[in-house]
C-alpha positions, -999 to +999 in steps of 0.1 A: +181-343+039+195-313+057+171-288+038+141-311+054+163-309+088+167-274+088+129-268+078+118-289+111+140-276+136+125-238+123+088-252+129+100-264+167+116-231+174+083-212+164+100-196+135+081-197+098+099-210+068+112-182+046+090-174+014+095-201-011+105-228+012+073-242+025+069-279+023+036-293+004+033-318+031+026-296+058-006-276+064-001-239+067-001-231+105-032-221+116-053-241+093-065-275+102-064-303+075-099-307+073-119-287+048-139-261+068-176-274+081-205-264+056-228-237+073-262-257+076-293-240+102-295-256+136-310-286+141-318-293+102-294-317+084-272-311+053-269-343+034-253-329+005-239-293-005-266-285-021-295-297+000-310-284+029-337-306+051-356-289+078-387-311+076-408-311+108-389-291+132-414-265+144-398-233+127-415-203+133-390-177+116-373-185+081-335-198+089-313-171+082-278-188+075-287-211+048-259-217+020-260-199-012-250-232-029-287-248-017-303-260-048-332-282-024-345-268+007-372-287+024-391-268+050-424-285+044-446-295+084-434-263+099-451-236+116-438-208+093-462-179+083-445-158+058-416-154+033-389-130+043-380-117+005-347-107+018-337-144+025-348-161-004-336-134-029-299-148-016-312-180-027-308-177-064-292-212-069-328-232-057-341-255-078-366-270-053-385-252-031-410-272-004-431-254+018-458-277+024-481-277+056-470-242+073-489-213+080-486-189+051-512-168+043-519-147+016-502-116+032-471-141+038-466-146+001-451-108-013-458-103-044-416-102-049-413-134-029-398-158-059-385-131-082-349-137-077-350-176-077-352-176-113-337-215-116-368-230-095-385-262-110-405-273-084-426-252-057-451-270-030-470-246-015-495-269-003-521-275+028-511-246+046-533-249+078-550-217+097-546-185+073-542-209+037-540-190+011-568-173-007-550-158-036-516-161-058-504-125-058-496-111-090-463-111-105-450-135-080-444-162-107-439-143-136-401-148-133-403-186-127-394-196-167-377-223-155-410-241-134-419-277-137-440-283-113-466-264-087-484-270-057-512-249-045-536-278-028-554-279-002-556-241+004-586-210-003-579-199-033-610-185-054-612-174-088-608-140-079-574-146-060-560-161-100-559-138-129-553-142-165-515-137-161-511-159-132-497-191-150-493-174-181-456-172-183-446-201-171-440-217-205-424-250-189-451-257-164-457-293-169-477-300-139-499-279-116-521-290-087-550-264-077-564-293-064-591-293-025-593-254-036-625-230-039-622-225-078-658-220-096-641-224-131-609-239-151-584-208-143-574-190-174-543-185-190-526-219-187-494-230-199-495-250-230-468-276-215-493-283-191-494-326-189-511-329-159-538-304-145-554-315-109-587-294-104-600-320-085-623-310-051-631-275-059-665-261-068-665-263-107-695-260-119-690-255-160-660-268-180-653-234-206-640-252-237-615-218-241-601-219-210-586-254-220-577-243-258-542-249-266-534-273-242-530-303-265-499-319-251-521-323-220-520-365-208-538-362-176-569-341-162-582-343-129-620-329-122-634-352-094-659-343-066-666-305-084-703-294-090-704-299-129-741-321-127-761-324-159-750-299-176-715-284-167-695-308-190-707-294-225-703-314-256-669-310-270-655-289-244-628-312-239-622-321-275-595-298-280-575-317-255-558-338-287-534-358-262-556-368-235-547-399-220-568-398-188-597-384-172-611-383-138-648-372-132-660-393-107-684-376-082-699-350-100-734-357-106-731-364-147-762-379-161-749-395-194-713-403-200-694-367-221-696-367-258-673-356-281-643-370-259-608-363-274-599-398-293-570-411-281-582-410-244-569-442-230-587-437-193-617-429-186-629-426-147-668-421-142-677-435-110-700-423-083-718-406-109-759-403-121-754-424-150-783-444-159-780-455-198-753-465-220-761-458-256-750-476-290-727-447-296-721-430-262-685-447-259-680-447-302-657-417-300-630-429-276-621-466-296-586-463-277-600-467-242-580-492-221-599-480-187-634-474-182-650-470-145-687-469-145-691-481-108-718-466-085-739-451-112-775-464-120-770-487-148-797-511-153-792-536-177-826-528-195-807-495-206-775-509-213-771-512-254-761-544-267-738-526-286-726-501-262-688-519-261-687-527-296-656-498-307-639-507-277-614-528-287-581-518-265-603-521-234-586-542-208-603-534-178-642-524-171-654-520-140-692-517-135-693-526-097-723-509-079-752-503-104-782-522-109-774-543-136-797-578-129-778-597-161-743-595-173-742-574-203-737-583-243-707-574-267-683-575-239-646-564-257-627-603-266-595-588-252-609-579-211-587-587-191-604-570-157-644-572-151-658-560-121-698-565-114-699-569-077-725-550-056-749-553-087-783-574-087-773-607-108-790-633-103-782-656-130-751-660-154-754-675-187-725-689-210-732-663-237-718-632-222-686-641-213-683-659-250-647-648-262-634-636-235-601-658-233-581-630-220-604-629-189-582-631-159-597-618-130-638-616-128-656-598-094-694-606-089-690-604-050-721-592-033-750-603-058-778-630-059-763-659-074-774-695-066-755-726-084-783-734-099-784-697-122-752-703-132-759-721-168-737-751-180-704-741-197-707-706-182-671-707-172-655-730-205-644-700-223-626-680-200-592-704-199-573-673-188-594-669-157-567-665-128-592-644-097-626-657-096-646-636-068-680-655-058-681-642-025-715-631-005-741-649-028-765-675-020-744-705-031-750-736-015-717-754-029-688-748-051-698-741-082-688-772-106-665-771-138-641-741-127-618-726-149-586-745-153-563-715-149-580-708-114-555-695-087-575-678-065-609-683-051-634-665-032-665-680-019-664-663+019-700-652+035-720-677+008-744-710+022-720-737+017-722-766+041-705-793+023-674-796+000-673-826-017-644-849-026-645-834-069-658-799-058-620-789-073-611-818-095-611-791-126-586-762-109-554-782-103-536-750-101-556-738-074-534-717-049-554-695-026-591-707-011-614-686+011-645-705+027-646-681+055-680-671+074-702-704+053-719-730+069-697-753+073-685-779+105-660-803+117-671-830+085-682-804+062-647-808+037-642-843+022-606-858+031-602-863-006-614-824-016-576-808-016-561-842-035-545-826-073-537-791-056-502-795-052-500-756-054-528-749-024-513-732+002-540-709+013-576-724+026-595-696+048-622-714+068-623-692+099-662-676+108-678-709+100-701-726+129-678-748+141-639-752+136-629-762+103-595-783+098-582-786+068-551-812+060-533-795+025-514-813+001-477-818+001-464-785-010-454-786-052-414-786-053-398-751-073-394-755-109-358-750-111-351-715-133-341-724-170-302-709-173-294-696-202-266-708-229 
């Protein structure tokens, strides 16, 4: 008690304990209690020790005080236009580096600008507007061991601004984005832990097959809108590609689907394309293929094989939306579970087709030239998965009879209907969503007994008709109660 007297009257008379006698529960003079403030730039914000955020704020000059302990700075939607290599060599803790949408050019990108920040992962050096950059200047990543990921779209780089040793050492690089570039080829010398490559919107106009040897743990690959026509995709070029899971080619101007695609390729995107035949064996190679996207080619149904789906067990979802097909096609896989055919030229559907398919649950034939008198008896007694039925912008006079039981949502909108009668849905009691919109319909066009057995309807569009349409819905279906467990 007195040594704690003695210590405070010493305090009040401006006099310092002696050595040894300081209290722990008192702050030294001249410090404050509170840890000193972490040094952050103006105006950006410091969430965490280790993150810096200076999104959006106009910079024109690289901040100069940020901490050495910054492992993510964000200085993407600026106006900067080059790297000071002084700054950033400070910055050797950075893990994340964004510098998307600024001004750097070429000649802002030293060829020593990332060499000290050996512990980056990720680099966005995207859609750089004005000056982008035309070339990756050598050596600049050759120290980056530790890279992930890179972003280089939406700049002007050529193949003469990439060399051989560009990627070449960056033996973690799992995903790189050259993508809305001016590339003529697949850039050489890419990292085998490549799993994603985005080349898409360059000017590729030949696939090399060497270019992409050795990349087998590649799961994604990215070539849409390039220049690759009729013949830029040789046959096995992308064979060596063992891991393959997806590919994108839409918009390139292919003729015939690729042969000799890897085998385990699960995706397979081909639309906006040339394509006008499917062969017996065309598709034989890829029996894995849960994807397939023919839309906007020309595929008539004349040169569509009968057989053309027969390997393609695993496929769940075809889309063939936007060719010329005038009848649905045969050997359709048992296990669909998506079919697209809108914007086609059907004008009749027959049970046979669609024979098997109980998995079936959502079918498009939008935009065609069906009437309800093409569509044959027991067309639709098969597919008892059916969930989405799309009928929309035909020539249908009236719903269609004998619907699916496991209907939820249907689409008749911009068709010729001028009367629903009182059993046009006596065979979808779990009907949920109806769209009638922009028919012919009027004020007594929908029978007061049409919406009797929905008890789940809770959605009838009749708006763009000729005349106002009320519709009186069912009482609303109480909530199952959830089963609790023991």
């Amino acid at each position: 008690m007195r040594r704690s007297l003695l210590l405070l009257l010493l305090l009040l008379l401006g006099h310092p304990p002696a050595l040894g006698t300081e209290d722990a529960s008192f702050p030294h003079l001249g410090e404050s209690a509170q840890p000193p403030p972490r040094a952050c730039p103006p105006r950006c914000s410091c969430p965490r020790a280790d993150t810096v955020d200076c999104d959006g704020l106009d910079l024109q000059v690289f901040p100069d005080n940020i901490t050495t302990a910054a492992q993510h700075l964000s200085l993407q939607n600026n106006q900067l236009q080059e790297l000071p290599y002084n700054e950033l060599s400070r910055l050797r803790a950075l893990r994340t580096l964004n510098l998307h949408n600024n001004l750097i050019s070429s000649e802002g990108l030293p060829d020593e600008a990332f060499e000290s920040l050996t512990q980056l992962q990720h680099i966005y050096v995207a859609h750089n507007k004005n000056n982008l950059i035309s070339k990756v200047p050598r050596g600049a990543l050759s120290r980056q061991t530790h890279l992930r990921e890179l972003h280089l779209q939406h700049n002007q780089l050529k193949d003469s601004g990439l060399d051989a040793t560009t990627f070449s050492k960056l033996r973690r690089l799992e995903y790189l984005d050259l993508s809305h570039n001016q590339l003529a080829t697949v850039p050489a010398g890419l990292p085998r832990a490549l799993a994603v490559l985005h080349l898409g919107r360059n000017c590729i106009r030949w696939v090399e097959a060497a270019r992409l040897r050795g990349l087998r743990g590649l799961r994604y690959l990215l070539l849409q809108h390039n220049q690759l026509g009729a013949a830029g995709l040789p046959a096995r070029a992308l064979r060596p590609l063992r891991g393959l899971h997806t590919l994108h080619l839409y918009g390139n101007g292919l003729h015939r689907v690729p042969q000799a695609l890897p085998r385990r390729l699960r995706a397979l995107v081909l639309p906006h394309n040339h394509v006008t035949a499917l062969g017996a064996r065309d598709l034989a190679a890829t029996p894995g293929l849960a994807e397939l996207n023919l839309a906007y080619n020309r595929l008539a149904s004349a040169r569509v094989h009968r057989r053309a789906f027969r390997r393609l067990r695993a496929l769940r979802s075809l889309d063939l939306a936007g060719n010329q097909l005038t009848r649905l096609p045969s050997g359709l896989p048992a296990g669909l579970h998506t079919l697209r055919l809108q914007r086609n030229q059907l004008r009749a559907l027959e049970p046979e087709p669609l024979a098997g398919l109980d998995q079936l649950q959502e079918l498009s034939l939008a935009h065609n030239r069906l009437r309800v008198g093409d569509i044959g008896p027991g067309t639709w007694h098969e597919l008892q998965a059916l969930q989405v039925l799309d009928l929309s912008h035909n020539e249908l006079s009236f719903v269609p009879p004998d619907l699916p039981e496991a209907l939820e949502e249907l689409h008749l909108q911009g068709n010729r209907i001028s009367h629903v009668g009182p059993e046009a849905f006596l065979s979808t009691p779990r009907l949920r969503a109806l769209f009638l919109r922009a028919n012919r319909l009027h004020m007594t066009s929908i029978a007061p007994e049409a919406f009797l057995g929905l008890p789940h309807l809770h959605i009838v569009d009749t708006t763009g008709n000729p005349e106002p349409v009320l519709v009186r819905l069912p009482p609303r279906a109480p909530r199952q109660p959830r089963a609790e467990g023991p």
